[in-house]
C-alpha positions as CSV (number, residue, x, y, z in Angstrom):
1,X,17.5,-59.9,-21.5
2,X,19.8,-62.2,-19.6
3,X,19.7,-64.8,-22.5
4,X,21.1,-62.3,-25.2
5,X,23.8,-60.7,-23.6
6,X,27.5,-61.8,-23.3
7,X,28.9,-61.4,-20.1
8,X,33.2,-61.0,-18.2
9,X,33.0,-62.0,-14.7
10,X,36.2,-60.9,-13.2
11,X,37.2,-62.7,-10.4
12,X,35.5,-65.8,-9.9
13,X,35.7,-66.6,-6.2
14,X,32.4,-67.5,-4.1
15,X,30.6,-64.7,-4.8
16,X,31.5,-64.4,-8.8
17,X,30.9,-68.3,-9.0
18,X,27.7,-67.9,-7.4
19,X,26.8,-65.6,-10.1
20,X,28.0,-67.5,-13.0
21,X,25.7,-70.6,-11.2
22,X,22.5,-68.1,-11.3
23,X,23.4,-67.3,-15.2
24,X,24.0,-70.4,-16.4
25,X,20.9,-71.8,-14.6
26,X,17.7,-69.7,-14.1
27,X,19.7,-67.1,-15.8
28,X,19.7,-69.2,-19.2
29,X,22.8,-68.1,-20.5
30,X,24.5,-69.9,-23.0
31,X,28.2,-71.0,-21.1
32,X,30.2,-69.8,-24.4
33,X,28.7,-66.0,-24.0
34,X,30.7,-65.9,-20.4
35,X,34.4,-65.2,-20.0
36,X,35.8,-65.4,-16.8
37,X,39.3,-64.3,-15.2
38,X,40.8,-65.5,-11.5
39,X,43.8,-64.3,-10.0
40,X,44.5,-68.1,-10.1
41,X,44.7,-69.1,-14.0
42,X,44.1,-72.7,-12.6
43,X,40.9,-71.5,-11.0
44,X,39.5,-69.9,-14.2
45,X,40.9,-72.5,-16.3
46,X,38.7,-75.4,-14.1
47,X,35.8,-73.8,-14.2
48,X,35.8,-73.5,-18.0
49,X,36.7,-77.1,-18.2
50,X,33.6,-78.1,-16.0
51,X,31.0,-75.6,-16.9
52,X,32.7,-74.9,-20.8
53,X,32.4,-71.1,-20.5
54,X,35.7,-69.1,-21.9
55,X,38.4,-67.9,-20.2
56,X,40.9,-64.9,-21.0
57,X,44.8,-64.4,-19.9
58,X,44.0,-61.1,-18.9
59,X,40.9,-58.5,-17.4
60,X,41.4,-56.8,-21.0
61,X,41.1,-59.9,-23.1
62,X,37.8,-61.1,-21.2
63,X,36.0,-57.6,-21.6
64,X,36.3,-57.3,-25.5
65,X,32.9,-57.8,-26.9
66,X,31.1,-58.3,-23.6
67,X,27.7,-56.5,-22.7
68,X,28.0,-56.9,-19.0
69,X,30.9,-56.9,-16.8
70,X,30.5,-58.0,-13.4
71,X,33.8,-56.7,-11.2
72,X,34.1,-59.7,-8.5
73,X,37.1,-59.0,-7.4
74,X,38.2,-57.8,-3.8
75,X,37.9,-53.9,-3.0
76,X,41.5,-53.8,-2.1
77,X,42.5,-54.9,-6.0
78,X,38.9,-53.1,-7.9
79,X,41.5,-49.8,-8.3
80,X,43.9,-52.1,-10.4
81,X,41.3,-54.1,-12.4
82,X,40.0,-51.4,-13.3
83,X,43.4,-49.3,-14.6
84,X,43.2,-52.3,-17.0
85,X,39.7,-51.8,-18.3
86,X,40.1,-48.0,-18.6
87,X,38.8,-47.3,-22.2
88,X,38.7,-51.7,-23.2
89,X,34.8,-51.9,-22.8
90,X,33.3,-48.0,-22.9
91,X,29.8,-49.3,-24.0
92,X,29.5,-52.5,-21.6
93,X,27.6,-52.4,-18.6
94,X,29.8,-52.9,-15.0
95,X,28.4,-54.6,-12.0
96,X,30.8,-54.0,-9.5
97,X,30.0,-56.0,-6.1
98,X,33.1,-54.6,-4.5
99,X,32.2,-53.4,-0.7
100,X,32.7,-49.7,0.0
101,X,33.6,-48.9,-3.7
102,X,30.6,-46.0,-5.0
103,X,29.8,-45.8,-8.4
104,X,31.3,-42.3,-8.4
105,X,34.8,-44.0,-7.5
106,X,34.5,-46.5,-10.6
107,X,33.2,-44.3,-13.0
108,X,36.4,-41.9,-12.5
109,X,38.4,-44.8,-12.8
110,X,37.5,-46.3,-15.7
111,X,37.1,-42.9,-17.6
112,X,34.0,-41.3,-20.0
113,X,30.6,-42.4,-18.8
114,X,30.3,-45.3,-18.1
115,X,27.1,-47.1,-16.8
116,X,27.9,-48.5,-13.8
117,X,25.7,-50.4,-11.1
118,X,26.9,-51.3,-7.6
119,X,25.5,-54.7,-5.7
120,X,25.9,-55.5,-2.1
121,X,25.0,-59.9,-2.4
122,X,25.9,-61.8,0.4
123,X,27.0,-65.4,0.7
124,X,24.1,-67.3,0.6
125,X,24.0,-66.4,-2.9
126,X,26.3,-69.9,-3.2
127,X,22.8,-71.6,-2.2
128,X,20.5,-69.4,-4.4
129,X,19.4,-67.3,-0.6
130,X,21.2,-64.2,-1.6
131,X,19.8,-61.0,0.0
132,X,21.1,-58.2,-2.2
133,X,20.6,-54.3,-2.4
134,X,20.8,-52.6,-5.7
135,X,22.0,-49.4,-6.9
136,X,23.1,-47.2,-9.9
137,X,25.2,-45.2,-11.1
138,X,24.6,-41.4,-12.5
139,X,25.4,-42.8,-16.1
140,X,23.3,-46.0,-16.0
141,X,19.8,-46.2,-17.2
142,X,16.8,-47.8,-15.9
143,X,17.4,-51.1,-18.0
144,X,20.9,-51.3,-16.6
145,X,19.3,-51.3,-13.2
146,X,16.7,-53.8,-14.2
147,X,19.0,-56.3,-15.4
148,X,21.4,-55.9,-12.9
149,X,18.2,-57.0,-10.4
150,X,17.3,-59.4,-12.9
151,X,20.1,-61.2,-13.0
152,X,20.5,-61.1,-8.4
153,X,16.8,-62.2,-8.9
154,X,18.7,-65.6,-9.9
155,X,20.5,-66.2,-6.7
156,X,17.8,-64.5,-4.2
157,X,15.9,-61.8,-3.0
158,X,17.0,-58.0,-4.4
159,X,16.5,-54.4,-3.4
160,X,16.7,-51.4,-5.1
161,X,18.6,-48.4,-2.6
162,X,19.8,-44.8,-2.7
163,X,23.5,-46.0,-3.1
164,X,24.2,-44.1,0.4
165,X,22.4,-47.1,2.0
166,X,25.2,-49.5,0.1
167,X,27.5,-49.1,3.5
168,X,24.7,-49.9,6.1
169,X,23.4,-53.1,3.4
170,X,26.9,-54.0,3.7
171,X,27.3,-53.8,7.5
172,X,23.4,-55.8,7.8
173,X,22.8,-58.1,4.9
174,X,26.1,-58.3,3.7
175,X,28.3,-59.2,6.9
176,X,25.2,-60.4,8.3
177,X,25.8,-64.5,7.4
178,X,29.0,-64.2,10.0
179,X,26.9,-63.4,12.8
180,X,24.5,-65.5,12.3
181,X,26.8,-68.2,11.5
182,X,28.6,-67.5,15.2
183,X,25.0,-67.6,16.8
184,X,24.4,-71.2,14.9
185,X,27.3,-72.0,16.8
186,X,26.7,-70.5,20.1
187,X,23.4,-72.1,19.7
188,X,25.6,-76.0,19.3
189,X,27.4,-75.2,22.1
190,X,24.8,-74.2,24.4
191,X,23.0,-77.7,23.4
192,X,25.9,-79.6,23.8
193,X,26.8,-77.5,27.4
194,X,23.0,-79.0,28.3
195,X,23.6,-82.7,27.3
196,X,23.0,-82.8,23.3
197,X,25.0,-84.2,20.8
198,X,27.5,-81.8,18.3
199,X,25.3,-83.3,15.3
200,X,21.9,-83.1,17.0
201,X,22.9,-79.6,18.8
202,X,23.5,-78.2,15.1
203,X,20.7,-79.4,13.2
204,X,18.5,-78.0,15.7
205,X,20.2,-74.7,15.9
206,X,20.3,-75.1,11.7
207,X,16.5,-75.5,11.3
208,X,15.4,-73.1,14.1
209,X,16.8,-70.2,12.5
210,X,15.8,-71.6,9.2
211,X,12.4,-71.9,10.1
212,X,11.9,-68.9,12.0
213,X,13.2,-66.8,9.5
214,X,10.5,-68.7,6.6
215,X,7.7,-68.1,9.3
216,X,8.6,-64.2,9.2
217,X,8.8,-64.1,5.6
218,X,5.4,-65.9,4.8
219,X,3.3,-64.3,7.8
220,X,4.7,-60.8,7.6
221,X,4.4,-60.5,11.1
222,X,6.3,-57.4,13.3
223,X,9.1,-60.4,15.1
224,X,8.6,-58.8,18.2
225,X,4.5,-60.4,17.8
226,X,6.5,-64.2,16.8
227,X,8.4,-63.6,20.1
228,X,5.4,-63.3,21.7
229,X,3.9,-66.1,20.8
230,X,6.6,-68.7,22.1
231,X,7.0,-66.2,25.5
232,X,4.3,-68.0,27.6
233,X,4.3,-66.2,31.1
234,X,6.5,-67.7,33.6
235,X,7.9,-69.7,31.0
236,X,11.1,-70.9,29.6
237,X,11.1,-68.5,26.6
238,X,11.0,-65.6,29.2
239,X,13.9,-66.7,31.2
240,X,16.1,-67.4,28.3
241,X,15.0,-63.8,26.7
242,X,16.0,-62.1,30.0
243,X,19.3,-63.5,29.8
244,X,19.9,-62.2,26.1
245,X,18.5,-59.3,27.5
246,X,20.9,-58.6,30.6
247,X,23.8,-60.1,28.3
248,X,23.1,-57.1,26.2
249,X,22.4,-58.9,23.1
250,X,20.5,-56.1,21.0
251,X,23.3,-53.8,21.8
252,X,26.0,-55.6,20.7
253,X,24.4,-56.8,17.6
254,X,23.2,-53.2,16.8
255,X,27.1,-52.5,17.5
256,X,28.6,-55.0,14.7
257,X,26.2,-54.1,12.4
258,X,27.4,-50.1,12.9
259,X,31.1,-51.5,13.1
260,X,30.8,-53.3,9.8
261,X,28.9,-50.1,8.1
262,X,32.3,-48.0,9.2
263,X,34.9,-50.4,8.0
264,X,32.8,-50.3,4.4
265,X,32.7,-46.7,4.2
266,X,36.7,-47.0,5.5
267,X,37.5,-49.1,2.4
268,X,35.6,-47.1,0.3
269,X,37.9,-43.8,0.9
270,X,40.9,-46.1,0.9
């Protein structure tokens, strides 16, 4: 499916290179049936010398003749892009991955009916650990959903939603690497508060969460039963939990999670 289509990424900044990495490699797309655009010519234009896929002067140029578009680009900028591509590509299939954006929104935009599929990825897409949610628009058939999870399948896990979830995947999954990247390094500097090394501090922090998150997936245990079994009575497990605990650690996160699921929809009706 992937193999026979031609493809425009627009926009090809960590989360559209990430993409063009899953098609090019467990994707199997052949590099001269992908066009893609950058803000920065020089960006596009390197990436076409390294990986030898195409690149266009303009959103309008890269869309002619493609199957799939993927819209990479910023929410703040989709509106513009997509004033470009109104009537270009009228049979092609858009991927937008724009945060906040509904289908509805693009689909007015662009003009007719087109099919249109909207993916929340996050970062760890640029490592093949991608955790993405899925949904369509009312224009785009069941293949268009299947290939659009096909093609996520290539750079992690994928969900299919009601696109009213899209916000709340946003605010969990898809802002979700920046707290855990800030408890990675609350983690370091607790170690290094208690005598560690930076280095060794980190890599323990690193492979903890690593590791605990690989035993969740592959037991399918409840976490609060994985808690249990490091929470010994009396012992140091315990004490640290009651700290988190009194620090009010499930609130908070509970609270950025319902901040970032706000600020999407906020975009959204910008």
């Amino acid at each position: 499916m992937l193999e026979s289509s031609t493809f425009a990424i627009l926009g090809v900044g960590n989360m559209g290179r990430a993409l063009l990495t899953g098609l090019l490699g467990g994707g199997g797309a052949s590099p001269d049936r992908v066009t893609v655009t950058n803000r920065r010519l020089e960006k596009s234009a390197a990436l076409a010398r390294l990986l030898g896929v195409k690149t266009a002067a303009s959103n309008a140029e890269a869309v002619a003749g493609a199957d799939v578009i993927i819209l990479a680009v910023k929410p703040q900028i989709l509106e513009k892009v997509l004033h470009e591509l109104r009537g270009k590509a009228p049979d092609a299939l858009y991927i937008s991955v724009a945060a906040g954006v509904s289908t509805e929104k693009i689909e007015r935009a662009l003009g007719g009916s087109p099919r249109v599929v909207r993916a929340m990825p996050n970062t760890p897409a640029l490592v093949m650990e991608s955790a993405t949610a899925v949904s369509s628009g009312q224009f785009a058939r069941e293949a268009d959903l299947e290939l659009a999870m096909t093609l996520f399948r290539k750079v992690g896990r994928v969900v299919s939603v009601e696109e009213y979830h899209l916000d709340a995947v946003t605010g969990l999954s898809g802002s979700g690497p920046a707290y855990l990247m800030l408890i990675v390094e609350a983690f370091a500097d607790a170690g290094v508060k208690v005598g560690l090394s930076r280095e060794i501090a980190t890599e323990l922090a690193v492979q903890t969460i690593r590791g605990s998150a690989r035993l969740l997936q592959e037991t399918g245990e409840h976490p609060g039963k994985l808690k249990d079994m490091v929470t010994s009575p009396g012992g140091t497990a315990i004490a640290g939990l009651h700290t988190l605990e009194e620090g009010g650690l499930r609130t908070t996160i509970m609270n950025a999670v319902e901040a970032a699921t706000r600020r999407a929809r906020e975009l959204g009706q910008a």
